[in-house]
mmCIF file of the C-alpha atoms, coordinates in Angstrom:
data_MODEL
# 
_entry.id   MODEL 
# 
loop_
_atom_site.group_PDB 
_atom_site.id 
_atom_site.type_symbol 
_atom_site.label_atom_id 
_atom_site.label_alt_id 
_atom_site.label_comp_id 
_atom_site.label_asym_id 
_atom_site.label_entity_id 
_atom_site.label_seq_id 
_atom_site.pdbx_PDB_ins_code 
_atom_site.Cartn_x 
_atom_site.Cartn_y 
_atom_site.Cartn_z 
_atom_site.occupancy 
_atom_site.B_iso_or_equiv 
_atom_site.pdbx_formal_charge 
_atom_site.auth_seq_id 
_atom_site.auth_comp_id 
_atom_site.auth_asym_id 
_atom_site.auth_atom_id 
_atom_site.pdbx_PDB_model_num 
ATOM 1  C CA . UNK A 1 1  ? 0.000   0.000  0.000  1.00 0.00 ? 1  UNK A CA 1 
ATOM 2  C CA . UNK A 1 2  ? 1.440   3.414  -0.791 1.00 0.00 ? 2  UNK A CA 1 
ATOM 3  C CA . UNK A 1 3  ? 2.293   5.544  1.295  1.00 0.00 ? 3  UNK A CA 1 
ATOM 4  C CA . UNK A 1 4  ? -0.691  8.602  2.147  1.00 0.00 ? 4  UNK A CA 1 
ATOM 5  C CA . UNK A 1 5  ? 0.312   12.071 0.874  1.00 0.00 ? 5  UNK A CA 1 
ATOM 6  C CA . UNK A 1 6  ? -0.009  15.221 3.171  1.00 0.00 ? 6  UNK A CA 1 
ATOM 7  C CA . UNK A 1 7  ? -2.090  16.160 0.963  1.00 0.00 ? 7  UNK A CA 1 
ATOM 8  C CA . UNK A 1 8  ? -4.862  13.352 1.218  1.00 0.00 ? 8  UNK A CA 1 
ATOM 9  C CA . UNK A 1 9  ? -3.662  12.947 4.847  1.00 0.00 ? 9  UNK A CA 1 
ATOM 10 C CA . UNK A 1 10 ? -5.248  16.366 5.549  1.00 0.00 ? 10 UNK A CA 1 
ATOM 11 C CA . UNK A 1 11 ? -8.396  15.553 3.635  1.00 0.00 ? 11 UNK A CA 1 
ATOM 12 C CA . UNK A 1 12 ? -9.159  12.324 5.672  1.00 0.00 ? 12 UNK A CA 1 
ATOM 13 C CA . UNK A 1 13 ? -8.715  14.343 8.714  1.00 0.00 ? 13 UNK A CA 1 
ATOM 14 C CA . UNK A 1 14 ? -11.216 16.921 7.891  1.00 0.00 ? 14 UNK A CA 1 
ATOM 15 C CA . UNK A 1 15 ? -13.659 14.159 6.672  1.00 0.00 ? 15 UNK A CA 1 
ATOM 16 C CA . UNK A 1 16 ? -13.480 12.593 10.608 1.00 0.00 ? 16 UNK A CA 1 
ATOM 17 C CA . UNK A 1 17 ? -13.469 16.334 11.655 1.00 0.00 ? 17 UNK A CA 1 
ATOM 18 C CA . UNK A 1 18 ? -17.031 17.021 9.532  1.00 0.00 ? 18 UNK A CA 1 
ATOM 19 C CA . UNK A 1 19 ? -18.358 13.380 10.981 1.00 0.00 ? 19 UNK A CA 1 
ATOM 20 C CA . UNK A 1 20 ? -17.633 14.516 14.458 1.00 0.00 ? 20 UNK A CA 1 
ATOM 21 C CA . UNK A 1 21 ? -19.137 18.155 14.120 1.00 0.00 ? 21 UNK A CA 1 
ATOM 22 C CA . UNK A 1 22 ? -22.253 16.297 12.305 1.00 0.00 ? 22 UNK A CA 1 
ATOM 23 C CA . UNK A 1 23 ? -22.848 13.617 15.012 1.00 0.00 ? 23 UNK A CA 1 
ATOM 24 C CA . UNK A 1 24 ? -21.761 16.181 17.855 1.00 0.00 ? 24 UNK A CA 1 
ATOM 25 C CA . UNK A 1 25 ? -24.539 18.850 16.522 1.00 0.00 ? 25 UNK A CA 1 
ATOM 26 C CA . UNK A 1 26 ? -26.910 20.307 19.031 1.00 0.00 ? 26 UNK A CA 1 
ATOM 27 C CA . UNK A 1 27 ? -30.309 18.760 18.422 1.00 0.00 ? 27 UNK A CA 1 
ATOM 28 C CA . UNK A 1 28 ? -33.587 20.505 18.903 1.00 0.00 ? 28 UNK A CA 1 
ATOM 29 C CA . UNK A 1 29 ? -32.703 23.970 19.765 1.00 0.00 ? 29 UNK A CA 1 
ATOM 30 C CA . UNK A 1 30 ? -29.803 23.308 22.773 1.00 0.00 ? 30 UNK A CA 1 
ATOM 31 C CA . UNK A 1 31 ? -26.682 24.721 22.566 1.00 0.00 ? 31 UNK A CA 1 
ATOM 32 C CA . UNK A 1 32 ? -23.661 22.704 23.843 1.00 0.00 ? 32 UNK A CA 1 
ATOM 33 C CA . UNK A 1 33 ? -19.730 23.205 24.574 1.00 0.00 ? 33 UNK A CA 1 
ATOM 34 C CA . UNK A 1 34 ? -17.097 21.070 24.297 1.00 0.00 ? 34 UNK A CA 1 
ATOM 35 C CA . UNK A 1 35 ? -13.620 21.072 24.405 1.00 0.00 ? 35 UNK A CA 1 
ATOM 36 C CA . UNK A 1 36 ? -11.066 20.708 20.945 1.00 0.00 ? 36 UNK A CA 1 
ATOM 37 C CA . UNK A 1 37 ? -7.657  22.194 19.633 1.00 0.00 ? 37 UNK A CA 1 
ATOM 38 C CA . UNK A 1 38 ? -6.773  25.105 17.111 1.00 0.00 ? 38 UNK A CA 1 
ATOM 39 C CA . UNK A 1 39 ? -3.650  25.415 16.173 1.00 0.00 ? 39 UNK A CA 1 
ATOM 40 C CA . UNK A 1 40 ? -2.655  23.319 19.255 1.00 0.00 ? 40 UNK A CA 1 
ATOM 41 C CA . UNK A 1 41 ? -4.180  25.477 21.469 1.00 0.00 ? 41 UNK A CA 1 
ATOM 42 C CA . UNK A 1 42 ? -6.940  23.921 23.470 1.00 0.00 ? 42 UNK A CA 1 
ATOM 43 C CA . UNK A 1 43 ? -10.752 25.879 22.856 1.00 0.00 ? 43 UNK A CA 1 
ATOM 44 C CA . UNK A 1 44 ? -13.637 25.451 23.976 1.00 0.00 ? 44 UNK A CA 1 
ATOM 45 C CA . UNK A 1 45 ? -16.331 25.617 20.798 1.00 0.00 ? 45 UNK A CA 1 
ATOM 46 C CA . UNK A 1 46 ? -19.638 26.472 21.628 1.00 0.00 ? 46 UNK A CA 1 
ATOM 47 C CA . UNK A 1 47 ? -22.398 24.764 19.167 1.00 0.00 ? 47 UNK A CA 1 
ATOM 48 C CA . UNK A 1 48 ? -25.339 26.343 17.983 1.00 0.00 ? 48 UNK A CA 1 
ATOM 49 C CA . UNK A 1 49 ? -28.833 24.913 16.917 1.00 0.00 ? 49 UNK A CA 1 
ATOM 50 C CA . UNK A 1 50 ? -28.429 27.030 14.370 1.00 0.00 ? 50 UNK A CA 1 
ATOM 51 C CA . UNK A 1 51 ? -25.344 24.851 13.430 1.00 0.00 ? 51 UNK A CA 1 
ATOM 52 C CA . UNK A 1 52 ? -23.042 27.998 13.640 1.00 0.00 ? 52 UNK A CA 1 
ATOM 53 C CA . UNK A 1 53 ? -20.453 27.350 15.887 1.00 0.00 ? 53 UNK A CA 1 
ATOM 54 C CA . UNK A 1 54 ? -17.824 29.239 17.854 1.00 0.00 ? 54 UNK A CA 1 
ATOM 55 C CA . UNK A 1 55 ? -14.778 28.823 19.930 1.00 0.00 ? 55 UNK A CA 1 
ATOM 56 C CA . UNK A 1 56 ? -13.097 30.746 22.080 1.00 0.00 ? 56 UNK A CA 1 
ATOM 57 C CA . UNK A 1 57 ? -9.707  30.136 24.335 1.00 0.00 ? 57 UNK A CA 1 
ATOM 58 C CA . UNK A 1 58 ? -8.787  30.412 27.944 1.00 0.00 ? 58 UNK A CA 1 
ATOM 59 C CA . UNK A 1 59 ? -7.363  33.782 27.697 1.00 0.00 ? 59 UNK A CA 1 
ATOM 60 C CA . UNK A 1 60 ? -11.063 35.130 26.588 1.00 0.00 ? 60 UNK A CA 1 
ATOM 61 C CA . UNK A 1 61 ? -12.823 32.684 28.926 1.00 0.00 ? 61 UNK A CA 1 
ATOM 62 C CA . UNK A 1 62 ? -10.761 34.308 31.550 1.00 0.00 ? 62 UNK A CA 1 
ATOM 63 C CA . UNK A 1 63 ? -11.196 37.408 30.840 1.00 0.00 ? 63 UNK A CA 1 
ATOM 64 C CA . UNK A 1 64 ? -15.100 36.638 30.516 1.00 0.00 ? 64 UNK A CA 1 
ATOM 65 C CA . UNK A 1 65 ? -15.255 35.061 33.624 1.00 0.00 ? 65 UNK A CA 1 
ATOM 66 C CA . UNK A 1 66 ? -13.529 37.848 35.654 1.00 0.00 ? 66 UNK A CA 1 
ATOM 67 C CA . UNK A 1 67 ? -16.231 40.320 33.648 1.00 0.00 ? 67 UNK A CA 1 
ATOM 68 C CA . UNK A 1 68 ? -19.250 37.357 34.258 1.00 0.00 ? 68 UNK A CA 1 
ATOM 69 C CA . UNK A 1 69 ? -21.406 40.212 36.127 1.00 0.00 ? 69 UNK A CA 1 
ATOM 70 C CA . UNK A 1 70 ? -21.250 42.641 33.281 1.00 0.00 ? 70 UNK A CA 1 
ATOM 71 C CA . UNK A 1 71 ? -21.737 39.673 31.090 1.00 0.00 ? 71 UNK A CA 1 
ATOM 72 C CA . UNK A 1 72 ? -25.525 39.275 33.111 1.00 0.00 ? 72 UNK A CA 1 
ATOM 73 C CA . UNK A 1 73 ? -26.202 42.585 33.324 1.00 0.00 ? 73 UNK A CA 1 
ATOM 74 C CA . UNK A 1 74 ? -25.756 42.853 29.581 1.00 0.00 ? 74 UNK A CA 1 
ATOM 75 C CA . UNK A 1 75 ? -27.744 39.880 29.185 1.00 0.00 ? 75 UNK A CA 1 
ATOM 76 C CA . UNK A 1 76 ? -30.771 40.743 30.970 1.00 0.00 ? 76 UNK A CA 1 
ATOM 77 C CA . UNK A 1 77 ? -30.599 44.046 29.407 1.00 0.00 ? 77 UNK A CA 1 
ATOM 78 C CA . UNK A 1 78 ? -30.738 43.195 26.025 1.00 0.00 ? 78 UNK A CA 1 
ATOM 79 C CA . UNK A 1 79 ? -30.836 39.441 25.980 1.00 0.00 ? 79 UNK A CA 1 
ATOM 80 C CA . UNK A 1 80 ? -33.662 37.248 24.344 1.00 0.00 ? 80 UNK A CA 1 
ATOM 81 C CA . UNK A 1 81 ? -33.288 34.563 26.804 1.00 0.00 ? 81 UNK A CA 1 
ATOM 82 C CA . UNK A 1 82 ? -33.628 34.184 31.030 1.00 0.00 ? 82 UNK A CA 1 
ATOM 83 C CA . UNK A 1 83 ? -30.360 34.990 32.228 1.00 0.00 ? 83 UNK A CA 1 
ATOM 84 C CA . UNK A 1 84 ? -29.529 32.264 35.374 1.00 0.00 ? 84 UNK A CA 1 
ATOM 85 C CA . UNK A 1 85 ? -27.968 33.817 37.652 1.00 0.00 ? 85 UNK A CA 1 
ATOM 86 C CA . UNK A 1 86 ? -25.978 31.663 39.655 1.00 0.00 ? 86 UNK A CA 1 
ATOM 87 C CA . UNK A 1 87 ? -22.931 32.561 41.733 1.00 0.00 ? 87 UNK A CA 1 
ATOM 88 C CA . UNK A 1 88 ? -19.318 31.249 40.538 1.00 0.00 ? 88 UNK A CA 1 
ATOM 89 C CA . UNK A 1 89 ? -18.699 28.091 42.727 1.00 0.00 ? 89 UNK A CA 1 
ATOM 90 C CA . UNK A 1 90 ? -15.164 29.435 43.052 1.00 0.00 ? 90 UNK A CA 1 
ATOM 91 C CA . UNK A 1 91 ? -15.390 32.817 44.469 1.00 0.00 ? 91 UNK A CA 1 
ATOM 92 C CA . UNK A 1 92 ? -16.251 32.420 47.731 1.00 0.00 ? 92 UNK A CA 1 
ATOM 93 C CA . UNK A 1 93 ? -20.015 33.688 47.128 1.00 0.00 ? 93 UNK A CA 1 
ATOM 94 C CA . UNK A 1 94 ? -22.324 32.261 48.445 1.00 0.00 ? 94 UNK A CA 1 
ATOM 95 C CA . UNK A 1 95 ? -25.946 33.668 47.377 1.00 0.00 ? 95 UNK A CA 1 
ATOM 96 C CA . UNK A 1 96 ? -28.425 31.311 45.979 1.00 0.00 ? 96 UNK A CA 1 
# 
């Protein structure tokens, strides 16, 4: 058997990559998160049911959890959804 080229290497991959994304699609209007690579970097992709999809590293994450209470008060100002409030189980607050 010959040897695969980078070329057809790289298409396989995305093939499996597609599969994945297809069978990993939220269903029925949920969103979902899970965890991948880009560029070696680990991200966290956020999946639409629209299908659109987004990912985002730990340096935003951070700086979006340090900023999570402007996040809310954004959200319930101009959100379309319910905005659950619940404290960060890490800070030390604890409001129900």
């Amino acid at each position: 058997m010959a040897q695969e080229s980078e070329l057809e290497k790289r298409v396989r991959e995305l093939e499996e990559e597609n599969a994945r994304l297809r069978a990993n699609r939220a269903k029925g209007g949920e969103y979902s998160a899970r965890e991948d690579t880009y560029n070696g970097s680990p991200v966290l992709v956020f999946e639409r049911p629209s299908g659109k999809s987004f990912s985002l590293g730990s340096s935003k994450l951070t700086a979006i959890r340090i900023c999570w209470h402007k996040v809310e008060e954004f959200l319930r100002k101009h959100g379309k959804a319910k905005v659950d409030s619940r404290p960060d189980p890490t800070s030390g607050d604890e409001r129900i």
